[in-house]
N, C-alpha and C positions, 0 to 999 in steps of 0.2 A: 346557404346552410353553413352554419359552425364548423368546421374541423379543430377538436382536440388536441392540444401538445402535452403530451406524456412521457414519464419519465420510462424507458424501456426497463422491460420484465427482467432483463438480461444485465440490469445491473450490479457490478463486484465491489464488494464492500461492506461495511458494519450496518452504516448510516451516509445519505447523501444530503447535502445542501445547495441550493441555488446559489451558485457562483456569481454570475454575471447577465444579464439580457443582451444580447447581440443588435437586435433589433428594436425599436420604439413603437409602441402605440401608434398606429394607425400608419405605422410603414407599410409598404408594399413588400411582399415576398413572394418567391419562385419555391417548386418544389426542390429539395435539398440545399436550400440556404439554409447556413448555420444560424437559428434563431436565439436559444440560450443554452449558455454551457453549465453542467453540475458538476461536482466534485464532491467523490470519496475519504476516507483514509488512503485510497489506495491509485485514484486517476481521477484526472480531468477529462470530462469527454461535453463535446459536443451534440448538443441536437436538433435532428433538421426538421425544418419543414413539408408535410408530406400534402402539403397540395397549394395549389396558388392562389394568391388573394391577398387580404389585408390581415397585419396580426391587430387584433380587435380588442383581445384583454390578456393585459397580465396579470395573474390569480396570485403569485405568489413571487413575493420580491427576493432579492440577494439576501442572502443567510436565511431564508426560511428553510427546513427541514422538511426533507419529500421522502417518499419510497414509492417500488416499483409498481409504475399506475397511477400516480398523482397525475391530475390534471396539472399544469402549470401557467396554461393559457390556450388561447383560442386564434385562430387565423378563419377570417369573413370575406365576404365578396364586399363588392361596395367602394365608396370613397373614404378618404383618413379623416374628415373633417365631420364626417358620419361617425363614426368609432370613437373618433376624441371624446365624444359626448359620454359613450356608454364606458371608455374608462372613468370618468369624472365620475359617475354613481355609486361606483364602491368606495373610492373613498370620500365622499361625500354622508355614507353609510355608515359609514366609522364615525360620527360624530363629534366633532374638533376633536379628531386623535386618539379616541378611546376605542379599542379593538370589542365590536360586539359578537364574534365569532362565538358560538358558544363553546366549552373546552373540550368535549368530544368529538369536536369536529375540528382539533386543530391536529397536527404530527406530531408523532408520540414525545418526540424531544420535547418540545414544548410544553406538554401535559404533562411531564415528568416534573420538567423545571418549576413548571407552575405546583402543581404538589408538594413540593421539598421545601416550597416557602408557603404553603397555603393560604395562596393565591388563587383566584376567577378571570377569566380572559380578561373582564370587562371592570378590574381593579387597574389593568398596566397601560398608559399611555404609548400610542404607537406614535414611529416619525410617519409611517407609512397608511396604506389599507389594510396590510397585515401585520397580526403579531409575529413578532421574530423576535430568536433567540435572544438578541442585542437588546432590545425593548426590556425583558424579563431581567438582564442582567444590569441594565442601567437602572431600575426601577429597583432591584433588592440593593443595590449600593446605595442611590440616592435616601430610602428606606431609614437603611443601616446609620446613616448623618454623615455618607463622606461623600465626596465630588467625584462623580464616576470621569475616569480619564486625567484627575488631574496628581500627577508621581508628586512627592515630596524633595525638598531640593537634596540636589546632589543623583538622582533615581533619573534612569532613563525607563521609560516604558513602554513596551512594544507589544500595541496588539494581536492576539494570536489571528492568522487567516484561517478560512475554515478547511485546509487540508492540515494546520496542524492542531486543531482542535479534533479531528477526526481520528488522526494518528495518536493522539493521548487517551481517545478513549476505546480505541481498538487494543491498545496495548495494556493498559488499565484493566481490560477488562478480561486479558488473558492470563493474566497475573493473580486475577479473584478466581478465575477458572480452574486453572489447571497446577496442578504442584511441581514445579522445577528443580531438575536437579540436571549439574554440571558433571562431567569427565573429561577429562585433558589429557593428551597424548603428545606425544614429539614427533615430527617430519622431517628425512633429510630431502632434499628438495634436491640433490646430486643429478638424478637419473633424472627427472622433469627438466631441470636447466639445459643439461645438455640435448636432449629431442629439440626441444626450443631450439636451442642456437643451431641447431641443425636443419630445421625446417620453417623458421620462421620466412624467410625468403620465398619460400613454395607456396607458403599460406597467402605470406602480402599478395602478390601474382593474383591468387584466388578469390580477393576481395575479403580476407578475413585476418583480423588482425588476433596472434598466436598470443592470449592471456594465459598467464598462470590458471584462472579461472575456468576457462574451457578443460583444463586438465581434473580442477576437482569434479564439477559437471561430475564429468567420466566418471570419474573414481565414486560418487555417491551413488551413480547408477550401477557402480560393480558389487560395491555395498548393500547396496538392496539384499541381494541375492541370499547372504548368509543369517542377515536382522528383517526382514522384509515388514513386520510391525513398526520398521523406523518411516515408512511409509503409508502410514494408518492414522484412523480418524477414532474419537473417543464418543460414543453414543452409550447412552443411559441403558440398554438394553445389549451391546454389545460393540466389538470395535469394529470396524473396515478396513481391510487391507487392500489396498491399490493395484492392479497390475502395472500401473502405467507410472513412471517417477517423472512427476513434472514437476521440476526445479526452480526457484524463483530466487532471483540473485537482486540483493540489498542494493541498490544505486542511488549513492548519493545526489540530491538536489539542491546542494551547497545550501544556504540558511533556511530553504523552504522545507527543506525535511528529507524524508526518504520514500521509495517508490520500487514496485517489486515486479518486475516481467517477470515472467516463465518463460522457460527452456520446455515445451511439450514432448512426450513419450522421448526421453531423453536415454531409455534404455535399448532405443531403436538406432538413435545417431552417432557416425564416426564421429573423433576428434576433429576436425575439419568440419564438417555438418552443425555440430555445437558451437563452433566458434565464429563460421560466419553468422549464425542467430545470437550468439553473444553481442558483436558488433552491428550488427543491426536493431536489436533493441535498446541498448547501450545510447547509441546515438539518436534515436527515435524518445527514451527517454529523458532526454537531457535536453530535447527540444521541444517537450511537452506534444508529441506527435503519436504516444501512446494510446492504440484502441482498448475498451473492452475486453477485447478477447486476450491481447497480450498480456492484462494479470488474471487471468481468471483461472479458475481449477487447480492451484498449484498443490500439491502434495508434499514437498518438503522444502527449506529454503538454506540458502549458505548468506551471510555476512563475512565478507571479507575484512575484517576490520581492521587490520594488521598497516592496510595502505595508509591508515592515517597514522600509524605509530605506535599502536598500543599491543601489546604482547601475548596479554590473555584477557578477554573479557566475559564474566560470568555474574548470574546467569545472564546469557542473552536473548531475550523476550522470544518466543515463540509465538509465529504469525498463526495464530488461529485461522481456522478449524486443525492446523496442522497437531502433529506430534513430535517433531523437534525440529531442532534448527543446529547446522554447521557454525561453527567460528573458527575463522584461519587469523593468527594471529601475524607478525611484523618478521618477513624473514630476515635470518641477521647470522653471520658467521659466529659460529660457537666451537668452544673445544670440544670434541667429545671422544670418550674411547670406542676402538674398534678390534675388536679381534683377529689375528691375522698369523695363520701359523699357528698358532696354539700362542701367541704370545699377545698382550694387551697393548695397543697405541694409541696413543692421544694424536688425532689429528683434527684438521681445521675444517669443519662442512656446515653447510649453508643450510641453516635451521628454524625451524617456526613450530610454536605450539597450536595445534589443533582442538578444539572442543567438541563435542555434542551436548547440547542442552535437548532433555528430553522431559515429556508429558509424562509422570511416572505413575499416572492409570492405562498408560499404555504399554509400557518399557519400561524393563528391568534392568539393572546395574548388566546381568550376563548379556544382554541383546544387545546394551549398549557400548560395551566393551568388546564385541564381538563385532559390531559394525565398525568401532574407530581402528580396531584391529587389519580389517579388510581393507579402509581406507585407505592406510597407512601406507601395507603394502604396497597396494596398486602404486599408489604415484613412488614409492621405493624403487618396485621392479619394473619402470617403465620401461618399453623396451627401444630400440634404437629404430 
């Protein structure tokens, strides 16, 4: 009997795509062999095989567009030399290359794409058994009188992969969503550096490496408290506010894009508690070793984006379902006055502009002012 390979219920994300097959037609597999991996806007993940035998068909090739509960193939009893045969009939089925799926039965991506050019599955040439994304876009290029794939000189051209097609339209589509609006604050970063250099030592020992970032964490989870809609969701019938601040920090994946752990109930953990789960998703993220569950549910997000140089960036996209997002701009010594005695000094402290981009069907100018307010403090009055 057939066992199923499906795409889990429990998947985080806009839209997912078959990535890669692990495994080939009529290989032999164990239960929890990694068979084929998918990818979101948001994670690559893995998935296994739930019983032993042979993977028999594969339903759905790289780049085709699934969600949670596609079949994506089949794992059989039997020999490979048995199965070769019954992968051979689907695309055999396809009829030199022509996709006969009918369009209601393909993934919504697809039925979209096919629509916007008005198009019929069984107009667009497949390389494969199935229609895929790639097929529809090669086929409206070729269309249109130009050579899909080939740059004009002097032009380099660089295929998107599908985690960063994924992320252009996650973001895209939070932009049609939700109306943005920035506010900007100032940080002296005084009280944070010195804790730091005080305890950084204690932390290392502890397996937890002392970021600037484990300090904002804190400080968005102290913030909650006086804007607690900076933690809320925007529904047609009314908002949600969160008890729980699960925080999702921006980590770069050098030219593949960006990717978002969560910090969970974050208004539950010491500074110490947050920063060993900073350094463990941190490096779990940058080694593509990210579950599921580590982006899932997050309720507000921070972009540090200052690490790459840049001062203030607005607006900065709001990771949807959320209602705003933090931006820590590039710390850098500045002059600033300070009061002292009744009398006004210019002195030298180490400073960064902060933003809140918020959802402004959720949040008002006062709530968001009020939250960058709280912020501000806390990492100001850190204490020793």
């Amino acid at each position: 009997m057939a066992v199923d390979i499906v795409v889990p219920a429990e998947q985080e994300g806009t839209t997912a795509v078959v990535k890669n097959w692990l495994k080939k037609v009529g290989e032999r597999v164990s239960v929890n062999d990694p068979v084929v991996e998918i990818e979101t806007d948001k994670v690559a993940v893995e998935i296994a095989a739930t019983a032993d035998g042979v993977l028999s068909e594969i339903l759905l090739d790289s780049g085709a567009e699934v969600e949670p509960g596609t079949v994506l193939g089949r794992i059989a009893g039997g020999v490979a030399a048995t199965v070769e045969t019954k992968r051979e009939a689907p695309a055999a089925r396809a009829s030199a290359g022509v996709a006969r799926v009918a369009s209601d039965q393909l993934p919504p991506g697809i039925r979209r794409m096919l629509a916007e050019h008005g198009l019929e599955a069984g107009d667009v040439p497949t390389k494969g058994a199935r229609l895929t994304r790639e097929d529809v876009q090669s086929f409206v290029v070729a269309r249109a009188g130009a050579a899909p794939g080939v740059a004009p000189a002097g032009v380099t051209r660089v295929p998107h992969d599908s985690m960063r097609k994924r992320i252009a339209e996650h973001l895209s589509q939070s932009v049609r969503m939700a109306p943005h609006v920035t506010a900007v604050f100032e940080a002296d970063f005084s009280a944070i550096i010195a804790h730091r250099n005080a305890h950084k030592g204690a932390f290392d020992k502890a397996g937890a490496n002392l970021t600037f970032t484990a300090y904002f964490v804190a400080a968005c989870a102290a913030a909650m408290k006086v804007a607690p809609a900076v933690n809320g969701r925007w529904f047609d019938d009314c908002t949600e506010i969160y008890d729980d601040v699960n925080i999702g920090i921006g980590t770069a994946l050098g030219e593949k894009g960006l990717i978002v752990p969560v910090i969970h109930k974050a208004q539950t953990l010491s500074l110490l508690d947050i920063a060993k789960q900073l350094t463990d998703l941190t490096e779990r993220a940058r080694g593509g070793k990210l579950s599921p569950a580590d982006v899932r549910d997050g309720t507000f997000s921070i972009s540090n984006h200052g690490v790459s140089g840049s001062l203030i960036a607005s607006p900065i996209i709001i990771n949807q379902p959320q209602s705003a997002i933090l931006g820590v701009g590039k710390l850098e010594k500045r002059a600033v006055v300070r009061e002292a005695g009744g009398t006004d000094k210019v002195e030298i402290r180490p400073m960064a502009y902060v933003s809140l981009t918020i959802d402004h069907r959720v949040i008002d100018a006062f709530q968001t002012n009020a939250w960058l307010t709280r912020f501000v403090e806390t990492l100001e009055t850190w204490g020793p």
